[in-house]
Each structure stands twice: as C-alpha cells, then as structure tokens.
Backbone as JSON Lines, residues from 0, in Angstrom:
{"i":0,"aa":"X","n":[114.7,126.72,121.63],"ca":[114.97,125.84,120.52],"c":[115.53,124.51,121.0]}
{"i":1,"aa":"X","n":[116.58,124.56,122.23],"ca":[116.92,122.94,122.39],"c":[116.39,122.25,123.14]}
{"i":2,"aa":"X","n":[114.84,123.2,123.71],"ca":[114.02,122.33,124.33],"c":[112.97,121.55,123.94]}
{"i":3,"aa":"X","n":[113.25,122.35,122.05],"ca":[112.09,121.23,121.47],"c":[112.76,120.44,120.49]}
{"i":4,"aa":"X","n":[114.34,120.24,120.31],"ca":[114.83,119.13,120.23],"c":[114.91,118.24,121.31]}
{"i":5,"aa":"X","n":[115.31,118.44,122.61],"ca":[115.25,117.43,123.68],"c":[113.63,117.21,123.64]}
{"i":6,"aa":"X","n":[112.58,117.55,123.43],"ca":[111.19,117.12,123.42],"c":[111.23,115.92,122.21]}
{"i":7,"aa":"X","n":[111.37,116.22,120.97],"ca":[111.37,115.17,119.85],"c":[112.14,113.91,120.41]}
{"i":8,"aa":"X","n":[113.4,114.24,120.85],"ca":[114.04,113.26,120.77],"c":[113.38,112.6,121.89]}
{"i":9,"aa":"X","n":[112.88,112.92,122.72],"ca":[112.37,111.98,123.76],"c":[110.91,111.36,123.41]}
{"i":10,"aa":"X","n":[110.27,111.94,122.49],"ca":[109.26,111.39,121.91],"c":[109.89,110.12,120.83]}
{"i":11,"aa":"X","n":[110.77,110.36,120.17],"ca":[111.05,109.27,119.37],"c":[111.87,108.25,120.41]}
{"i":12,"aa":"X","n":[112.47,108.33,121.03],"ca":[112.6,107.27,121.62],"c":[111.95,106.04,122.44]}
{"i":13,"aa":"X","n":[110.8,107.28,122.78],"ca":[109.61,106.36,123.59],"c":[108.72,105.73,122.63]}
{"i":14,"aa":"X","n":[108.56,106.05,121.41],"ca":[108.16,105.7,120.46],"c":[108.86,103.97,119.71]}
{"i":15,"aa":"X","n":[109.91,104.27,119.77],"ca":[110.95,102.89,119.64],"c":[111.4,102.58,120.51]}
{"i":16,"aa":"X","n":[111.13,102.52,121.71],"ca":[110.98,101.65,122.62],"c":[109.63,101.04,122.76]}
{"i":17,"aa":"X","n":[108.54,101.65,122.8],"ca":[107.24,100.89,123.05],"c":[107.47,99.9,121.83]}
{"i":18,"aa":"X","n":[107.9,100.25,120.26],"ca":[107.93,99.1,119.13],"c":[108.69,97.76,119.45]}
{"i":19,"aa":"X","n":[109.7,98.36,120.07],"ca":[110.68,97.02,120.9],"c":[109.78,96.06,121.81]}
{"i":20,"aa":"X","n":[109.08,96.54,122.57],"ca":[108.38,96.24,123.66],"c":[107.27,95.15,123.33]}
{"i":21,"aa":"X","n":[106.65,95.78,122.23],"ca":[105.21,95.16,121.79],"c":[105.74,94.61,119.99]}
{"i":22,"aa":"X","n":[106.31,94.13,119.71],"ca":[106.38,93.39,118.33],"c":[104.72,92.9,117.97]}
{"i":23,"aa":"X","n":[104.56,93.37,116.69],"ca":[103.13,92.41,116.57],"c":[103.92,91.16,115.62]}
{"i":24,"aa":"X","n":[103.05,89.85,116.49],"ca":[103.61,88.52,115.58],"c":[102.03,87.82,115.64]}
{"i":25,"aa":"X","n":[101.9,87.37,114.67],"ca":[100.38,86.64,114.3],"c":[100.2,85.45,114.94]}
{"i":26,"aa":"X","n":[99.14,85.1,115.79],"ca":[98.74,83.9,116.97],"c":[98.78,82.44,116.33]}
{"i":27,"aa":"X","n":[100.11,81.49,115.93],"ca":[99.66,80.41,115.08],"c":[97.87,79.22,115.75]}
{"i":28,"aa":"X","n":[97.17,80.2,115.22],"ca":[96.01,79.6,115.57],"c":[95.43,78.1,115.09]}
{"i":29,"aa":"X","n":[96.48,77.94,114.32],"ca":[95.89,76.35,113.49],"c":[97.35,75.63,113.73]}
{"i":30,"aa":"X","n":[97.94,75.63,114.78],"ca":[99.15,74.97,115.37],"c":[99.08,73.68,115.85]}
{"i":31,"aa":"X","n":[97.75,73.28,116.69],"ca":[97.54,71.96,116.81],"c":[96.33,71.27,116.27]}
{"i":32,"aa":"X","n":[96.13,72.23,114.88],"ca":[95.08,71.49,114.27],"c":[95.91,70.07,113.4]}
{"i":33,"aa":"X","n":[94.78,69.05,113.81],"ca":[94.85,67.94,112.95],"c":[94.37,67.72,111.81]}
{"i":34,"aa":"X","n":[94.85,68.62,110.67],"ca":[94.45,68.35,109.46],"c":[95.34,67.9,108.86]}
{"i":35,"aa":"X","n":[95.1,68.06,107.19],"ca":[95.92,67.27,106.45],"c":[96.53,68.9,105.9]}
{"i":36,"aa":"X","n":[97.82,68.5,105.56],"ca":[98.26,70.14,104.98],"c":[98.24,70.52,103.81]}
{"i":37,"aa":"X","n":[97.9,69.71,102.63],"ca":[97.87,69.96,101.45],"c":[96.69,69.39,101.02]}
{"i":38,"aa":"X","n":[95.99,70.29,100.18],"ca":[94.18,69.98,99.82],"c":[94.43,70.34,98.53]}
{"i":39,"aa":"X","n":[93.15,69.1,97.79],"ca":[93.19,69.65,96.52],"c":[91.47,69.6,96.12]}
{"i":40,"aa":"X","n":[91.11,70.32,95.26],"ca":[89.56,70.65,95.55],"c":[88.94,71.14,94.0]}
{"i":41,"aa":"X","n":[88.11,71.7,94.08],"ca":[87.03,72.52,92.86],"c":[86.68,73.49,93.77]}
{"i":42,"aa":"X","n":[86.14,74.47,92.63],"ca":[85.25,75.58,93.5],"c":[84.82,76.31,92.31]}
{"i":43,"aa":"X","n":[83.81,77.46,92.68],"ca":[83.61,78.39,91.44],"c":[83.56,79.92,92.61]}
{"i":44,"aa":"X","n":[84.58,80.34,91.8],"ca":[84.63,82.11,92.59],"c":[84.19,83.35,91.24]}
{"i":45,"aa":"X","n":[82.88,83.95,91.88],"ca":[82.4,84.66,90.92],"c":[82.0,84.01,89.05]}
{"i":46,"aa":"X","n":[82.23,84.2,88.72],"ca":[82.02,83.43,87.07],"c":[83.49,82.6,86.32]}
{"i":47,"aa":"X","n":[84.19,82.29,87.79],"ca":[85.81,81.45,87.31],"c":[85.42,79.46,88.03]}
{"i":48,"aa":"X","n":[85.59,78.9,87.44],"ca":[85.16,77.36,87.8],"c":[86.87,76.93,87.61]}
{"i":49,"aa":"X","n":[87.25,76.82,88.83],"ca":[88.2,76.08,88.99],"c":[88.86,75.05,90.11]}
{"i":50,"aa":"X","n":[89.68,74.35,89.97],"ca":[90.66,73.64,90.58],"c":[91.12,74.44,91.85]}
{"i":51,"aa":"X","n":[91.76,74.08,92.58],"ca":[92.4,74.5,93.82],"c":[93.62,73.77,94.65]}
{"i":52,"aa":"X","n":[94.45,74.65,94.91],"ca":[95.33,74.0,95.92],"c":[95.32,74.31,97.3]}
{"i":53,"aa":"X","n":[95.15,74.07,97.96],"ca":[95.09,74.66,99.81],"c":[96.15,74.13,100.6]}
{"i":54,"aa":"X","n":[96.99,74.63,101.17],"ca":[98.28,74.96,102.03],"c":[97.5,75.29,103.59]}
{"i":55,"aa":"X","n":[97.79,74.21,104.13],"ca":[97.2,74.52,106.22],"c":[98.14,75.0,106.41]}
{"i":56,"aa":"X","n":[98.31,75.75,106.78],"ca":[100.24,76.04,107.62],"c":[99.72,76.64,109.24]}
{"i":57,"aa":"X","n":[100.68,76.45,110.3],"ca":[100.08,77.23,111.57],"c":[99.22,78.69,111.62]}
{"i":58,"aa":"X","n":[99.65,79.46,110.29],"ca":[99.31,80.59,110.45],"c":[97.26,81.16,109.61]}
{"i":59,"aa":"X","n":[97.07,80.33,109.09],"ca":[96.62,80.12,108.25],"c":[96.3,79.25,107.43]}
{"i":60,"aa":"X","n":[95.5,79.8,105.91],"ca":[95.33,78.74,105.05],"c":[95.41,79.35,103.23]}
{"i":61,"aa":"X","n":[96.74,79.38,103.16],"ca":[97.47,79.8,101.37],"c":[96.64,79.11,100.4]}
{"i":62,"aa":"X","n":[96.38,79.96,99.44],"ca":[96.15,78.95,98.25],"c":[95.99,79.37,97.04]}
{"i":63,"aa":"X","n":[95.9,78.36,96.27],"ca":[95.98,78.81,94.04],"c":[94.83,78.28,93.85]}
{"i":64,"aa":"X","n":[94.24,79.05,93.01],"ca":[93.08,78.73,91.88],"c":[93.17,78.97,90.54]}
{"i":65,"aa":"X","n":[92.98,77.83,89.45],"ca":[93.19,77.87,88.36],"c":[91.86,77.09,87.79]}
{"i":66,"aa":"X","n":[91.44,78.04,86.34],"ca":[90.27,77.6,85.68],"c":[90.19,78.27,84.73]}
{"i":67,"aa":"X","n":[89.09,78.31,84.14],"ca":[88.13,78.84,83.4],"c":[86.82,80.03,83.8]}
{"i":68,"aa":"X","n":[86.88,80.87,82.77],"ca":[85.58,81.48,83.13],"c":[84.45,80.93,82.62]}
{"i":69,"aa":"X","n":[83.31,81.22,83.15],"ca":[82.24,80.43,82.2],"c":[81.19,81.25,81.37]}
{"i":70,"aa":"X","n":[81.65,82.32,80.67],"ca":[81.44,83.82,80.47],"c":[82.43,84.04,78.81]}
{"i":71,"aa":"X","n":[81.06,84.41,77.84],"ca":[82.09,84.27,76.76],"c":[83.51,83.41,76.23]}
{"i":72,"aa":"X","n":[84.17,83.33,75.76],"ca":[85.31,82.54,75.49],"c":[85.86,81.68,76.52]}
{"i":73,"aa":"X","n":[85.68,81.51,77.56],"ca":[86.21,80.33,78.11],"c":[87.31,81.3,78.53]}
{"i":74,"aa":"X","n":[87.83,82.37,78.95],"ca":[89.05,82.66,79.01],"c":[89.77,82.21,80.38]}
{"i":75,"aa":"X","n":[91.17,81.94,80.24],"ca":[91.85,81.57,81.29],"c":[92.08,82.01,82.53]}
{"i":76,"aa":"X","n":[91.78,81.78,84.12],"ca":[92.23,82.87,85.16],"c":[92.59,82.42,86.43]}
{"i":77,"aa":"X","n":[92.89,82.97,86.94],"ca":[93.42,82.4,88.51],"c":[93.78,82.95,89.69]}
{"i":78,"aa":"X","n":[94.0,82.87,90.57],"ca":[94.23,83.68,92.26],"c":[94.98,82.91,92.95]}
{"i":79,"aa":"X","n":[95.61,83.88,93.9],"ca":[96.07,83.29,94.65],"c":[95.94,84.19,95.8]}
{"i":80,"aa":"X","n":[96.21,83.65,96.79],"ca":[95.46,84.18,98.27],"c":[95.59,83.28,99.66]}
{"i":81,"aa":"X","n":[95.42,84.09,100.74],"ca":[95.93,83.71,101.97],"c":[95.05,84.05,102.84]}
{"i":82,"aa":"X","n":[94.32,83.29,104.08],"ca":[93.28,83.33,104.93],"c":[93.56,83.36,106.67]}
{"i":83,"aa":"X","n":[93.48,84.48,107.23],"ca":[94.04,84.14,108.97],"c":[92.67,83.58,109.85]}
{"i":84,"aa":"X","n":[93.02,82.98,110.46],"ca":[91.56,82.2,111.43],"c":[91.39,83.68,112.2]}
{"i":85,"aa":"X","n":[90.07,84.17,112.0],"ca":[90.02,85.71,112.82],"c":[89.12,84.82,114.2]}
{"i":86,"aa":"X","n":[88.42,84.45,113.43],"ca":[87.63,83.67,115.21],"c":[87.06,82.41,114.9]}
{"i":87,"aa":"X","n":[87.49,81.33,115.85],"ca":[87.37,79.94,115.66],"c":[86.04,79.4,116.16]}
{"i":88,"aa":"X","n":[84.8,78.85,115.78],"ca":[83.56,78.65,117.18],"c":[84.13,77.76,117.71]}
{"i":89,"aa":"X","n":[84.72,76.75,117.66],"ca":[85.09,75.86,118.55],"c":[84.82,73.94,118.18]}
{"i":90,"aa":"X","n":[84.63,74.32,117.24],"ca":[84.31,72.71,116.46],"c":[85.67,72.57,115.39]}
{"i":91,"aa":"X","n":[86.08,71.58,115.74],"ca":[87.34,71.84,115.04],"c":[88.17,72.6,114.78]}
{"i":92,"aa":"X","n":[88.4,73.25,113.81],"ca":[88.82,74.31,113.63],"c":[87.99,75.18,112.54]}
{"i":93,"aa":"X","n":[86.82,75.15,112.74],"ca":[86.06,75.68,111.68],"c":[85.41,77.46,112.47]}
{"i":94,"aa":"X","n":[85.29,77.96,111.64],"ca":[85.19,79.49,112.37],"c":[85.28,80.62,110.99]}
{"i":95,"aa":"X","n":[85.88,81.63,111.76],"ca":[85.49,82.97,110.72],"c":[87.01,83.52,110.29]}
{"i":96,"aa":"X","n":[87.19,83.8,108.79],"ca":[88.75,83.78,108.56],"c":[88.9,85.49,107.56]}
{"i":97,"aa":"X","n":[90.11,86.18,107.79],"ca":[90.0,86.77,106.88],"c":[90.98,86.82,105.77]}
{"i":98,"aa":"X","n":[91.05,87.16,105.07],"ca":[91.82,87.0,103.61],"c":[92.21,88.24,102.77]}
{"i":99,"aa":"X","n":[93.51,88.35,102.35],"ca":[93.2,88.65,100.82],"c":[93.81,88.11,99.57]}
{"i":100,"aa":"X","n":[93.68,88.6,98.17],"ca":[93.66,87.66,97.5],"c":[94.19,89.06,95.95]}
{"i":101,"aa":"X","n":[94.76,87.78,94.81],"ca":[95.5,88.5,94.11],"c":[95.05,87.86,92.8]}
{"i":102,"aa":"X","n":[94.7,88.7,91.64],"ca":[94.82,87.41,90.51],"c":[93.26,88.53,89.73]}
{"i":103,"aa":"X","n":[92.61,87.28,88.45],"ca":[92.06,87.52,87.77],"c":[90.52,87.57,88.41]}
{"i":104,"aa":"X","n":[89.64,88.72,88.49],"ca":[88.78,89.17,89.15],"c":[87.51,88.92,88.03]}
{"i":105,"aa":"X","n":[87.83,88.58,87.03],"ca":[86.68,88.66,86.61],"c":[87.11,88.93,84.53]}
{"i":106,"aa":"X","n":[85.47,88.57,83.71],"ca":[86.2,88.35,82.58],"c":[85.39,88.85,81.55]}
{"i":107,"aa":"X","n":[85.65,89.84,80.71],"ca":[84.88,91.1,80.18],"c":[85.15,91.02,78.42]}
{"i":108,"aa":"X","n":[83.59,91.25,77.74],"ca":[83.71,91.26,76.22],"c":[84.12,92.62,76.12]}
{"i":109,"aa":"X","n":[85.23,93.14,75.63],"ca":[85.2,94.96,74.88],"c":[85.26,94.56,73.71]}
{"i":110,"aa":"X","n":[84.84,95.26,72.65],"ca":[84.93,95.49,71.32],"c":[85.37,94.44,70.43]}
{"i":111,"aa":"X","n":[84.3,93.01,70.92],"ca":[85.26,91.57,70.29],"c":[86.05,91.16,70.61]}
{"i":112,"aa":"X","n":[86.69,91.31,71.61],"ca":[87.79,90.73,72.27],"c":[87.58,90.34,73.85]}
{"i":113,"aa":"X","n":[87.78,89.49,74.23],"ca":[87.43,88.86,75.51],"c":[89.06,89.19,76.49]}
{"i":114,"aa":"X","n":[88.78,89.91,77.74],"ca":[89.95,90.15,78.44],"c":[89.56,89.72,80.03]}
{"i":115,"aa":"X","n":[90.55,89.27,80.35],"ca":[90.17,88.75,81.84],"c":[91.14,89.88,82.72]}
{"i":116,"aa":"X","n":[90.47,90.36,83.63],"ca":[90.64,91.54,84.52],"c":[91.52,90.88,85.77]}
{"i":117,"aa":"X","n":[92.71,91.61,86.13],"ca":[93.12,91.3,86.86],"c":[93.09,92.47,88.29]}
{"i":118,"aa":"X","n":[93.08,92.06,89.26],"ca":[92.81,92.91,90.63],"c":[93.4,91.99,92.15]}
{"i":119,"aa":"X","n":[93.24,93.02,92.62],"ca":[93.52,92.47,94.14],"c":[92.3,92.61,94.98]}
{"i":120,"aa":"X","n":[92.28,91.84,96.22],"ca":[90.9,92.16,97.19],"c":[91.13,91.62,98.42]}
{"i":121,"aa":"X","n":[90.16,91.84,99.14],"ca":[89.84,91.28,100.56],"c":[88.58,90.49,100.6]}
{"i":122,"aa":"X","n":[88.34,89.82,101.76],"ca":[87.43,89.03,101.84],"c":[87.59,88.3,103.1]}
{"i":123,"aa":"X","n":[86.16,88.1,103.53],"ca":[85.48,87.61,104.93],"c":[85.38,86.18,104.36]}
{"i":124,"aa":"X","n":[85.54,84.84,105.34],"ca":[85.24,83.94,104.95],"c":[84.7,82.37,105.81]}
{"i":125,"aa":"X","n":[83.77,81.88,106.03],"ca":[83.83,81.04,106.89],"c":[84.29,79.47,106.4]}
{"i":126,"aa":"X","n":[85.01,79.09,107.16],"ca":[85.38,77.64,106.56],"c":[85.35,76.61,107.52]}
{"i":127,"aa":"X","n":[84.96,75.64,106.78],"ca":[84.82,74.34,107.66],"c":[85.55,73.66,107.43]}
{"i":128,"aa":"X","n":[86.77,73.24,108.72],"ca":[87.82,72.88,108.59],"c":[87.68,71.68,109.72]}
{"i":129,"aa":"X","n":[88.64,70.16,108.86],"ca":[88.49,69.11,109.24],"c":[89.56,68.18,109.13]}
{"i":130,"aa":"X","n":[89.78,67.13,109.4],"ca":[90.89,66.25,109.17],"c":[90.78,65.37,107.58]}
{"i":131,"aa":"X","n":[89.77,65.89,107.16],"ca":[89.49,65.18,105.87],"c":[89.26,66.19,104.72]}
{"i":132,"aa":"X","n":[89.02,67.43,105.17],"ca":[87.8,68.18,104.05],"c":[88.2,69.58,104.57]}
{"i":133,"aa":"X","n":[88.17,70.54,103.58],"ca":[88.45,72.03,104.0],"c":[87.23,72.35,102.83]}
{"i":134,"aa":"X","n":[85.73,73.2,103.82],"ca":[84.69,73.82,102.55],"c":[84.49,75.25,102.8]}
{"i":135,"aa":"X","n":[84.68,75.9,101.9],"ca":[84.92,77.46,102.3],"c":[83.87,78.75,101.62]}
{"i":136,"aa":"X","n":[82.67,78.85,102.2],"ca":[82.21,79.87,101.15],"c":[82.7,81.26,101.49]}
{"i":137,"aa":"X","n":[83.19,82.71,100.72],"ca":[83.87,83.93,100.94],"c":[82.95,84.85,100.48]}
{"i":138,"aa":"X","n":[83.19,86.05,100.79],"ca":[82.22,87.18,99.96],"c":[83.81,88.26,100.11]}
{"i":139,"aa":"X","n":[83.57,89.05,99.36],"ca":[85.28,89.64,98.61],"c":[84.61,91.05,98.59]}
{"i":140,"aa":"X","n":[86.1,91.76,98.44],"ca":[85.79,93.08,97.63],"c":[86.96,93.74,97.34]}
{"i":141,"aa":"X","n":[86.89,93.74,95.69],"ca":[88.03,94.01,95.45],"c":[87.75,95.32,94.07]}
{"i":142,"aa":"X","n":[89.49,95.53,93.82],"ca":[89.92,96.72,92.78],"c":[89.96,96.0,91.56]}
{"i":143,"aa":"X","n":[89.23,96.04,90.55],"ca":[89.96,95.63,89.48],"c":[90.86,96.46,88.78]}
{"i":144,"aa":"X","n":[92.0,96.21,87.87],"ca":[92.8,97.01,86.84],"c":[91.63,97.56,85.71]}
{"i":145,"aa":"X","n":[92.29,99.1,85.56],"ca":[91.54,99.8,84.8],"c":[91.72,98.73,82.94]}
{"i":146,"aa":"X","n":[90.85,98.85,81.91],"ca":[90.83,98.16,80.8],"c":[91.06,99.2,79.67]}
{"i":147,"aa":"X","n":[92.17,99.08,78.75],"ca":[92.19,99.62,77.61],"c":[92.19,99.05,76.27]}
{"i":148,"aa":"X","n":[91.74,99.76,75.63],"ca":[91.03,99.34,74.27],"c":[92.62,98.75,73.07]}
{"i":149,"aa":"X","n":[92.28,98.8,72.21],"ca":[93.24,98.39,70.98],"c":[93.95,100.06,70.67]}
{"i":150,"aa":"X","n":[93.26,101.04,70.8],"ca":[94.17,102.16,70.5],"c":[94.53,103.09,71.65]}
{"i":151,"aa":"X","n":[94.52,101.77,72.77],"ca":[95.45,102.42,74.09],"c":[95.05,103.42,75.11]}
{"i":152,"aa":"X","n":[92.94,103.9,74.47],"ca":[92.72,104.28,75.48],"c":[91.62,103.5,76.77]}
{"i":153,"aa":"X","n":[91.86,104.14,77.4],"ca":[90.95,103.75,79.03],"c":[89.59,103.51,78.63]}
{"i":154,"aa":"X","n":[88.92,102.07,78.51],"ca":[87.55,101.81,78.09],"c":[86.84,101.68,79.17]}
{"i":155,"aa":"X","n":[87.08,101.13,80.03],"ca":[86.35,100.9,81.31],"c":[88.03,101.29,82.6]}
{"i":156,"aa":"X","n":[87.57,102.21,83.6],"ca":[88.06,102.43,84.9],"c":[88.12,101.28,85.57]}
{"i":157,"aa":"X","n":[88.98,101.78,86.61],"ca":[89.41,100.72,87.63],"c":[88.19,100.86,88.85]}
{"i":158,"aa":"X","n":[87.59,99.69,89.22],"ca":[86.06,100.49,89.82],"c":[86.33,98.64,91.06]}
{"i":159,"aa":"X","n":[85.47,98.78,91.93],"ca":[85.0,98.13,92.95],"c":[84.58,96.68,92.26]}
{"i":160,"aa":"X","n":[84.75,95.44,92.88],"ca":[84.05,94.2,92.42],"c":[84.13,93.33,93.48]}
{"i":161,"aa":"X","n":[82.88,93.01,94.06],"ca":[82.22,92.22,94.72],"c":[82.67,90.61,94.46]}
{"i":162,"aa":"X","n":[82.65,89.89,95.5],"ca":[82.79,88.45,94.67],"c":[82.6,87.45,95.76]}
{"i":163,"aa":"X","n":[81.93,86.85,95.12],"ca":[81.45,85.42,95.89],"c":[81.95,84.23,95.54]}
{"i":164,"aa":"X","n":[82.13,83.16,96.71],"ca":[83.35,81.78,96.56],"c":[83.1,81.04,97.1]}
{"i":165,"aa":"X","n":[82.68,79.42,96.63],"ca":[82.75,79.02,97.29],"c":[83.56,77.28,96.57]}
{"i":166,"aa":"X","n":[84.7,76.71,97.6],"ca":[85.16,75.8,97.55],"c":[85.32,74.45,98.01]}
{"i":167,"aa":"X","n":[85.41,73.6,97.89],"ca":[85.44,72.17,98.38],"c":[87.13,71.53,98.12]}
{"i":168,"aa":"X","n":[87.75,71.25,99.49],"ca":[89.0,70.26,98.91],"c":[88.97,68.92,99.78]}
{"i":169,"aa":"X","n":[89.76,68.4,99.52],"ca":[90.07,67.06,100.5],"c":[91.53,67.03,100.5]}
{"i":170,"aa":"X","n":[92.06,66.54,101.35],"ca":[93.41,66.15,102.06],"c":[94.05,65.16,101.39]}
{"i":171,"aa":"X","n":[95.26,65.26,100.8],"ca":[96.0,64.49,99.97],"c":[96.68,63.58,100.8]}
C-alpha cells in the first residue's frame, strides 16, 4: 500500500514539474507588424450585413460585428470574436488564422415571430493583412441555442451551423 502512494506521489510531481517547465504562452506573431490597430469596415457573415470593428493586437486580431439580417424583419445581430495567425505565407502579414466567435448565428421565422439565434463557433480564416486594409473571408462552424416557442416548448434543437464571412476594413 505505501508503495503505491510513493508511486502517485511521484507521478504527480513529475507531472507539475514538467507544467512548470513548459508553460504554454501564445507566439505574439503580429508583434512587428506594421499595421494600423484599429479598423473599421463592412462585411456580410452568413445572412447578417454589418459594420465592424477590428483590434490588431500582437496576439492576434479581436473584433465586433453589428447589423442587420437581411432575412425577414430586418432583425438585429452581432458577434464578437478573436483570430490567432496559425500560419503566415510571408507577404505581409497575410496568411491562415484561426478563430472563434460568439454572438447571433443566424435569424429564424417560428410561428410569426422573427428570432435571431444566438451560438458560439469556430472558424478557419484567411486574411489579408496590410498597413492600410485588413480583408478577411472565414468559413465557421458553429452550435446554435436550442429555440422555444410562446408556450415554452423546444421548437427547433440546438443543431450545427455552418457560416460563411467575408469582411473589408481600413485603418483609422
């Protein structure tokens, strides 16, 4: 018996020691990029036509989207989301990024009433990144929130949604 406490304990320690050892910290890959750090833009992601804000920071590239759907009522929606440079080709800083992203996925008629779906996702994205211009098309895949009706039950499940993006900003 206290040879397979002295076994654990020597497993957990080597265990938190290798964590000590190896910290993961994210490569600021856009550290000596010469861009501008705050972008403001258009785009249309899936059936939402909106505005944009884009944040360069070393680590990445943050950002808000606010609009319209263009799908029944006009209803209101928006995201927000964050992009890591996964591999750069070597022209600027333009290359292959990955993301994920939070907010209104999409925007659905039930029973006369227009509801905009909210979800989270991931997404692959290539962007062309510049000292003037950030253009980004994405392909996504995300969860939407399950939808309930007026008497509280489950009309449509929480199911898979695909989504395509693409944006234009310029440097403020």
């Amino acid at each position: 018996m206290k040879r397979i406490y002295l076994l654990l304990a020597v497993l957990t320690s080597t265990g938190l020691v290798h964590a000590e050892e190896n910290p993961f910290k994210p490569e600021p890959k856009l550290k000596d990029a010469k861009v501008s750090t705050w972008n403001i833009g258009a785009g249309v992601t899936k059936k939402l036509l909106h505005a944009n804000l884009e944040w360069v920071n070393p680590y990445g590239i943050a950002y808000a989207k606010a609009g319209a759907f263009l799908n029944d009522d006009n209803e209101a929606g928006g995201q927000v989301g964050f992009r890591y440079p996964y591999y750069l080709t070597g022209t600027d800083k333009n290359g292959y990024y990955v993301g994920v992203y939070a907010g209104h996925l999409d925007s659905k008629n039930y029973g006369g009433k227009v509801k905009a779906n909210l979800g989270v996702g991931a997404d692959m994205a290539f962007v062309w990144l510049n000292n003037e211009r950030i253009s980004t098309f994405s392909v996504g895949a995300g969860v939407r929130e399950p939808l309930e009706g007026a008497d509280g039950k489950t009309v449509k499940k929480a199911e898979p949604v695909l989504q395509f993006s693409y944006t234009l900003s310029f440097g403020l």
